[in-house]
C-alpha positions as CSV (number, residue, x, y, z in Angstrom):
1,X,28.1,10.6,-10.4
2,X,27.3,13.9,-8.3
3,X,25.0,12.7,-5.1
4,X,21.3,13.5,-5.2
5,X,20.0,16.7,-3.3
6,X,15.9,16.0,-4.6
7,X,16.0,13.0,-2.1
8,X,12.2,12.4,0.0
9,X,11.2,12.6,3.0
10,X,7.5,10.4,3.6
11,X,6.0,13.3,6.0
12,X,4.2,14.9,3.3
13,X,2.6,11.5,2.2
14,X,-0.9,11.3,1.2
15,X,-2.9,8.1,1.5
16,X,-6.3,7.5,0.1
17,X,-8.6,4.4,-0.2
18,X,-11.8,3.4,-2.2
19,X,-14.4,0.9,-3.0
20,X,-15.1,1.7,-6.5
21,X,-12.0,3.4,-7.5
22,X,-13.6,6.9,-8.0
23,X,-15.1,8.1,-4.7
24,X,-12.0,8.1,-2.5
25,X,-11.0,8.4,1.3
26,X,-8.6,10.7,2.4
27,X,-6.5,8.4,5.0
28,X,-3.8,11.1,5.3
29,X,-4.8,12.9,9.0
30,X,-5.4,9.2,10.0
31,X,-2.5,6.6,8.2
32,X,0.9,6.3,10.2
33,X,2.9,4.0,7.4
34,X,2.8,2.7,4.1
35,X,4.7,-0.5,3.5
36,X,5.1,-2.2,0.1
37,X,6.1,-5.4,-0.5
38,X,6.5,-8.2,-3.1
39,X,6.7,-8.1,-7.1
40,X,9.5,-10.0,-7.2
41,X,10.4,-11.7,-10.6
42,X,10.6,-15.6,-10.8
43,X,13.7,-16.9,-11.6
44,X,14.8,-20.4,-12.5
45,X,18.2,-21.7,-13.0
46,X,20.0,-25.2,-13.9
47,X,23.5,-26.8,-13.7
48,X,24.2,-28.8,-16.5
49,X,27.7,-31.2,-16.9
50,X,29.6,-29.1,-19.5
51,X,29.8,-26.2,-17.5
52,X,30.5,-24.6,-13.9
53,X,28.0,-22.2,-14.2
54,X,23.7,-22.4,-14.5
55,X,21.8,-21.4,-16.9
56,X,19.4,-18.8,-15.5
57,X,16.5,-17.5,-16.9
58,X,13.7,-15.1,-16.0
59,X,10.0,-16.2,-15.4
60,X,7.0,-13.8,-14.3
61,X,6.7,-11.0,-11.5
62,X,4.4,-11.8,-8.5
63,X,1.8,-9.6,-7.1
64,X,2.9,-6.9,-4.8
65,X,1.4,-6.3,-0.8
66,X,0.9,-2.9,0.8
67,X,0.2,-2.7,4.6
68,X,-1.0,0.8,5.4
69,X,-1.0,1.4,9.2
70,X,-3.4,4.2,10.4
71,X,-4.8,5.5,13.7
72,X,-7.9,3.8,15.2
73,X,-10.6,6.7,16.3
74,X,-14.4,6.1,17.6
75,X,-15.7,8.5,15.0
76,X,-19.3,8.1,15.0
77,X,-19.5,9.2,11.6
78,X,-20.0,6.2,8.7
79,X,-17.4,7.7,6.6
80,X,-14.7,7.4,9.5
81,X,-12.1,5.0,7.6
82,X,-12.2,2.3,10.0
83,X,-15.7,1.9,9.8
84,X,-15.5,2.2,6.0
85,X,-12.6,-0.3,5.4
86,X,-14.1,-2.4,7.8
87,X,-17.2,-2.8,6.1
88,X,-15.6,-3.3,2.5
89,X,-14.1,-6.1,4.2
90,X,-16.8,-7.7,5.4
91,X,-19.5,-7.3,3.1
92,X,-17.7,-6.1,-0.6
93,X,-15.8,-9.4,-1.1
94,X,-12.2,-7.7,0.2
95,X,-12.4,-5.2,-3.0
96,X,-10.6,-2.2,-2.2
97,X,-8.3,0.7,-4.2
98,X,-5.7,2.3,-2.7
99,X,-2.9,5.5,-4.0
100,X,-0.5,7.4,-2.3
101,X,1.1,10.5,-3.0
102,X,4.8,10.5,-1.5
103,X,5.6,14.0,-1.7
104,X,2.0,15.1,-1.5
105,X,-1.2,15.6,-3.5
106,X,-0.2,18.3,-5.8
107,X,-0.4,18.5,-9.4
108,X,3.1,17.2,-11.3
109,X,3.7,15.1,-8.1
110,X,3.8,11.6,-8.3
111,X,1.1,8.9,-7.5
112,X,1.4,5.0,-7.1
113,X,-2.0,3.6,-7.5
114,X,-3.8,0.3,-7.4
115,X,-6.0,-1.3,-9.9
116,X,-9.0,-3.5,-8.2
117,X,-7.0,-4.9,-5.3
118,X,-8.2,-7.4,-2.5
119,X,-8.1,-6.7,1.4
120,X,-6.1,-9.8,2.4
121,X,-6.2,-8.6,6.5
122,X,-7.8,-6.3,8.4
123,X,-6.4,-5.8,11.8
124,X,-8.6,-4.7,14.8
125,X,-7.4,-2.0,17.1
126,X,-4.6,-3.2,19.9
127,X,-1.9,-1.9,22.1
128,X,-0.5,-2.4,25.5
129,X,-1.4,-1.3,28.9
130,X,1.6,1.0,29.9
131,X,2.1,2.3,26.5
132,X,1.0,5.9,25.6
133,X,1.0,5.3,22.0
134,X,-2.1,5.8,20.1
135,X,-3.7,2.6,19.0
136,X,-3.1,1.8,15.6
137,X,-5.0,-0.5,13.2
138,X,-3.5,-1.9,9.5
139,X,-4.8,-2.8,6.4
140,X,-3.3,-5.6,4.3
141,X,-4.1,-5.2,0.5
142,X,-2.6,-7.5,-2.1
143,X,-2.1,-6.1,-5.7
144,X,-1.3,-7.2,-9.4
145,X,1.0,-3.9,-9.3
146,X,1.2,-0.6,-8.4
147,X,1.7,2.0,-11.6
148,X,3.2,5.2,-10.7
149,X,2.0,8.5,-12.8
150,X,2.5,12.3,-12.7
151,X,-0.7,13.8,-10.9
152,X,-2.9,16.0,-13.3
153,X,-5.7,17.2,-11.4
């Protein structure tokens, strides 16, 4: 098999979040990382006398985590995403939507998306003393699954 040229770099990423799941929040001049995690399928197995092998068999997929990372700012402005996400965890019961575009928000390009998901951590800006990195804040968000479809409009 010939060896891929269409390979990705994440650079061109864009990250949004919502509370309903149709007014979103461009995160992408703000969000440093997306991290996905989980869906793992269950598996069981069991040894039995007449043979040296186990019997293995396939159960159900678990949920899957994203961690988005993204730059703190003291925007005065409501709609600044940390005050948003903030207040989604606090007061909206953890509900939260999240998509991201890995080579970009253009039509044909791909988008992974969640359904309803819950915020399961919302991390407070932090840093060190001698370090000139710009504080960074993350949002944990835990999902049935993400679906992945071509972008239309």
């Amino acid at each position: 098999m010939a060896r891929t040229t269409e390979g990705l770099s994440f650079v061109a990423c864009d990250v949004e979040v919502s509370q309903d799941g149709a007014t979103w929040i461009d995160l992408s001049d703000h969000a440093s990382s997306v991290a996905v995690s989980g869906g793992d399928r269950a598996t069981g197995e069991v040894n039995v006398f007449g043979d040296e092998r186990p019997i293995v068999k396939a159960g159900k997929k678990a949920s899957q985590d994203i961690v988005i990372r993204y730059a703190y700012t003291e925007e005065v402005d409501a709609d600044a995403p940390f005050q948003k996400m903030r207040l989604w965890d606090d007061t909206e019961g953890g509900v939260i939507y999240a998509r991201y575009f890995p080579k970009g928000k253009t039509v044909g390009n791909f988008v992974f998306s969640t359904g309803a998901a819950i915020i399961t951590s919302f991390l407070d800006p932090g840093g060190e003393a001698g370090s000139g990195d710009p504080v960074l804040c993350e949002i944990g968000i835990k999902t049935e699954e993400l679906t992945r479809a071509s972008w239309v409009s």
